[in-house]
VOPAGU-2260 file (C-alpha; in pm, 1 decimal, decimal comma):
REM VOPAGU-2260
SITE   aa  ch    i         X         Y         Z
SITE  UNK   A    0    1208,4   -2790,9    -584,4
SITE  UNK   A    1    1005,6   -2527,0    -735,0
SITE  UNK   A    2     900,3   -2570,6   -1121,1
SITE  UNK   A    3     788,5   -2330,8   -1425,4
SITE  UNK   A    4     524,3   -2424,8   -1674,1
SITE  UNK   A    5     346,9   -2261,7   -1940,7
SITE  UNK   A    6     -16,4   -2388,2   -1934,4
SITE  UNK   A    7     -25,2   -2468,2   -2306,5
SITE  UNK   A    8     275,0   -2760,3   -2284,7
SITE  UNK   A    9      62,4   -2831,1   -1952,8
SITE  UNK   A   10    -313,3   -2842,0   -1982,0
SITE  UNK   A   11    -424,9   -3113,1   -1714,2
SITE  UNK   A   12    -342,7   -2773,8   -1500,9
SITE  UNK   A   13    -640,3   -2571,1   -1643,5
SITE  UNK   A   14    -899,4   -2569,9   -1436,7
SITE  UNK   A   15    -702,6   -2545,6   -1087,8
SITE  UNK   A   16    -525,5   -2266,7   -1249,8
SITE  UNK   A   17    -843,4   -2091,3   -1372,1
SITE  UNK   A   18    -995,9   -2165,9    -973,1
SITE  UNK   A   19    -648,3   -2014,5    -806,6
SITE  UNK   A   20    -632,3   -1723,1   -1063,2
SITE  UNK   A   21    -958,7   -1664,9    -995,0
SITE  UNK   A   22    -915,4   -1705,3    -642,1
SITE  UNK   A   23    -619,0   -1408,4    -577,4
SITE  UNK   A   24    -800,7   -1149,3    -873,6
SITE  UNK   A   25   -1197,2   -1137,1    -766,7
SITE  UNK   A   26   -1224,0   -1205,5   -1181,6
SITE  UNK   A   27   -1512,0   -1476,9   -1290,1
SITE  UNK   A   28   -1314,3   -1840,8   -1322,6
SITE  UNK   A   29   -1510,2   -1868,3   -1644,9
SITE  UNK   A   30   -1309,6   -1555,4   -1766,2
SITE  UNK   A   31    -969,3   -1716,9   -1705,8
SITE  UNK   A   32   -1081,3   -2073,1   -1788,8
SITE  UNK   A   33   -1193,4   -1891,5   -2143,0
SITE  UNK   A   34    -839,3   -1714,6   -2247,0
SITE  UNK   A   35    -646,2   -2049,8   -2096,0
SITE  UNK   A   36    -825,5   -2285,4   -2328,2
SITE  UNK   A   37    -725,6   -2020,6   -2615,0
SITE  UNK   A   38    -421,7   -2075,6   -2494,5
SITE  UNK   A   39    -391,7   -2402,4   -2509,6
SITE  UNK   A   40    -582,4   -2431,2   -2883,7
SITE  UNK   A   41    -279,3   -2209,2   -3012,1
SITE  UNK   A   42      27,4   -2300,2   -2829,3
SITE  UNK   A   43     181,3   -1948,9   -2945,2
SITE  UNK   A   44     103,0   -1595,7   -2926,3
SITE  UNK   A   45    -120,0   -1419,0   -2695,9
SITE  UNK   A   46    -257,9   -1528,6   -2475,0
SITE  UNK   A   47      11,2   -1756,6   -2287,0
SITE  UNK   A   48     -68,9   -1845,8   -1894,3
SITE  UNK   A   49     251,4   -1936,8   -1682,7
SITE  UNK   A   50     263,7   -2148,0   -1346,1
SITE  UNK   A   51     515,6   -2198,9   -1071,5
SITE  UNK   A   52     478,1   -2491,9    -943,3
SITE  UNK   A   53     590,6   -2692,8    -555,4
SITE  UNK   A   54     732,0   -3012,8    -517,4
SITE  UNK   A   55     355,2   -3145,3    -460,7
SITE  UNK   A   56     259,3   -3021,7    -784,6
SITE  UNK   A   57      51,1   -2721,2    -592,1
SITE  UNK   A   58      52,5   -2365,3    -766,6
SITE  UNK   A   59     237,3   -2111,0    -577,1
SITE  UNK   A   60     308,2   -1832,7    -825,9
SITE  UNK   A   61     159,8   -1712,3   -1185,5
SITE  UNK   A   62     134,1   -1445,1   -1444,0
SITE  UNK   A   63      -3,1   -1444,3   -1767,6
SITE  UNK   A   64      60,1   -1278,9   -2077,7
SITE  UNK   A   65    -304,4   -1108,9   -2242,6
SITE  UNK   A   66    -323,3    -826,0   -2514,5
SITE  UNK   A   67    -509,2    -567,2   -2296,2
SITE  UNK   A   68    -499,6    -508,2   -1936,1
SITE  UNK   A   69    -830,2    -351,9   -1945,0
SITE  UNK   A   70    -616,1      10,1   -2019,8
SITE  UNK   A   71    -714,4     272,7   -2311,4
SITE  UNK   A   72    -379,0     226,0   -2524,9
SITE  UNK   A   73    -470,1    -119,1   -2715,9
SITE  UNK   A   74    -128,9     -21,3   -2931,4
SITE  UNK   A   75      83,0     -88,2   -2631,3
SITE  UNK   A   76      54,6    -484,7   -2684,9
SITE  UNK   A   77     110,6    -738,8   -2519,0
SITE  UNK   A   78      35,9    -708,9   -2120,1
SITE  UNK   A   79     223,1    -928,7   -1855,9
SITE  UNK   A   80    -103,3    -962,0   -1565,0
SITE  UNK   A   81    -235,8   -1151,7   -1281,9
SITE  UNK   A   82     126,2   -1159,2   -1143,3
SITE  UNK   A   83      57,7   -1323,3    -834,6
SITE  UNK   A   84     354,9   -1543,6    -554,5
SITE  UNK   A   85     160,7   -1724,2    -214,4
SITE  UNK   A   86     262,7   -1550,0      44,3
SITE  UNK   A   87     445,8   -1807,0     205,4
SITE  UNK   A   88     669,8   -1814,8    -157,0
SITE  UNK   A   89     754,2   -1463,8    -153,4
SITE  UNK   A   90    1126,2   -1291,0    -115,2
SITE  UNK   A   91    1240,3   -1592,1    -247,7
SITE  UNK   A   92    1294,5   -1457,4    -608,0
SITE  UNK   A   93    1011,8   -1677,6    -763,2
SITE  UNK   A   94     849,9   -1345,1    -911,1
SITE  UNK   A   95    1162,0   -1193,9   -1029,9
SITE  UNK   A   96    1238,2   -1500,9   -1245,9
SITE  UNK   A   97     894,7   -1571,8   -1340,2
SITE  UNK   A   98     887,7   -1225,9   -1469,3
SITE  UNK   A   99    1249,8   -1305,3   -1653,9
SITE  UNK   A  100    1105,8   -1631,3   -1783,1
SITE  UNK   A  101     782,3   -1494,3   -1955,2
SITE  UNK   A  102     984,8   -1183,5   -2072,0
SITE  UNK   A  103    1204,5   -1459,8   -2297,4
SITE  UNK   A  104     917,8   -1622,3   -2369,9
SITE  UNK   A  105     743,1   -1313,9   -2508,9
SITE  UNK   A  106    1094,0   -1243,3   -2736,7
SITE  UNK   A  107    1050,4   -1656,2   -2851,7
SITE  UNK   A  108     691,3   -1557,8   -2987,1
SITE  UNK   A  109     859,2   -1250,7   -3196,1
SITE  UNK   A  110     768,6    -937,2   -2952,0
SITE  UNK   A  111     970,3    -711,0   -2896,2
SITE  UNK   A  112     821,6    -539,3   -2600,5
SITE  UNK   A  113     606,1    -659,4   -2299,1
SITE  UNK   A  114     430,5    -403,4   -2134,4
SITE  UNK   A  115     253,9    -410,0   -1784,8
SITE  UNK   A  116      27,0    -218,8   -1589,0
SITE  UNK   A  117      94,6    -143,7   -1204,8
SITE  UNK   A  118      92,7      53,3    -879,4
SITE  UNK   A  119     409,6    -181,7    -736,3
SITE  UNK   A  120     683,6      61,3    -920,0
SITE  UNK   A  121     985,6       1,4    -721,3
SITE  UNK   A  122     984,4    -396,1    -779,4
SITE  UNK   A  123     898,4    -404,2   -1145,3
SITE  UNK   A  124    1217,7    -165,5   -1188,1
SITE  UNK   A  125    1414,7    -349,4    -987,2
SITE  UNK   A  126    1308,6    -620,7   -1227,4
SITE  UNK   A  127    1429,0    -405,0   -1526,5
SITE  UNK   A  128    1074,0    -258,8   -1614,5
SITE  UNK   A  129    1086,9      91,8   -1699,8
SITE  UNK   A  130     800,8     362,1   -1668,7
SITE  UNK   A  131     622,3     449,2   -1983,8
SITE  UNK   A  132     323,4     622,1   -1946,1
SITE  UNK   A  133      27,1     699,4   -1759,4
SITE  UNK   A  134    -272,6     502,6   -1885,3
SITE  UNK   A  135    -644,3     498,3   -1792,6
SITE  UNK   A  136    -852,7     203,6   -1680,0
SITE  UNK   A  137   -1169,2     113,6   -1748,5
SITE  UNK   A  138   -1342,0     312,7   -1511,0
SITE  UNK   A  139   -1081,7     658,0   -1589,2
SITE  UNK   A  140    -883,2     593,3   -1309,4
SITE  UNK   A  141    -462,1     651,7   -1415,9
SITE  UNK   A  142    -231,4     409,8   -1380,9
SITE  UNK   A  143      67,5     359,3   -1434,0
SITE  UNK   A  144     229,2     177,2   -1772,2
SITE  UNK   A  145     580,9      10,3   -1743,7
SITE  UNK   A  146     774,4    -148,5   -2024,2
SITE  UNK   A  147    1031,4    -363,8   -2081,4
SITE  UNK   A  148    1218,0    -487,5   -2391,0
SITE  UNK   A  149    1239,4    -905,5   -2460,5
C-alpha cells in the first residue's frame, strides 16, 4: 500500500527527499534541502513538498508546490514542480492523484489557482490542467504555462 505525505507533517523524510529530488532534477540537494526546511518552519503556504510513499517507507513519487518555476510571469503564483513517479510506479495513477491531492491542498492554503510549467501537455489535461500561456525560462527558451483551478 502506497501512502501520501506532505513533508511538513513529515520531516524525518527531509534529507532522503532532498537526495531523491535531487537525484531525478540535476538541481543542487542543498537547493531542495533549503525550500523543504522552509517548509517545514511554516507548515502553510508556499513552499509545500509532497511524497508518495511504498509499503517500505521508500519514495516512489513527488511534486512540490514553489512560487516560481524559474519562468518570467512571477504574477502567475503558485507553481506545482519536480513532478516526478519511479518508473516502475508509473500507469498506475499515482501521478494523477498526487496531482489531485496537492491541487486540494493548494485550495486548503486559500489559492485559488495552481499553475505549472510543462512540455507533457496531453497528461496534465487529461489531469484537468488547461493551457494558459506561453512563458519564457530563464535562459528565453518558451514554454508552455498550464493552469488549473483548486
Amino acid at each position: 500500500m502506497i501512502k501520501m505525505i506532505r513533508l511538513c507533517d513529515d520531516p524525518q523524510y527531509i534529507e532522503k527527499a532532498a537526495f531523491w529530488f535531487s537525484q531525478k532534477w540535476q538541481i543542487p540537494y542543498e537547493v531542495y534541502l533549503q525550500s523543504m526546511n522552509v517548509c517545514i518552519e511554516r507548515k502553510n503556504g508556499i513552499p509545500q513538498w509532497y511524497l508518495v510513499l511504498n509499503e517500505q517507507n521508500r519514495i516512489v513519487a513527488g511534486a512540490g508546490i514553489i512560487q516560481n518555476d524559474f519562468h518570467d510571469l512571477p504574477d502567475l503564483t503558485p507553481n506545482l514542480c519536480a513532478l516526478y513517479v519511479e518508473k516502475e510506479y508509473r500507469r498506475k495513477n499515482i501521478a494523477r492523484n498526487l496531482l489531485e491531492y496537492i491541487r486540494k491542498e493548494a485550495g486548503k492554503m486559500g489559492y485559488e489557482k495552481l499553475y505549472l510549467v510543462t512540455d507533457h501537455t496531453s497528461f496534465y489535461e487529461r489531469c484537468g490542467y488547461q493551457f494558459l500561456c506561453m512563458v519564457k525560462d530563464e535562459e528565453g527558451n518558451e514554454e508552455r504555462m498550464y493552469m488549473i483551478h483548486t
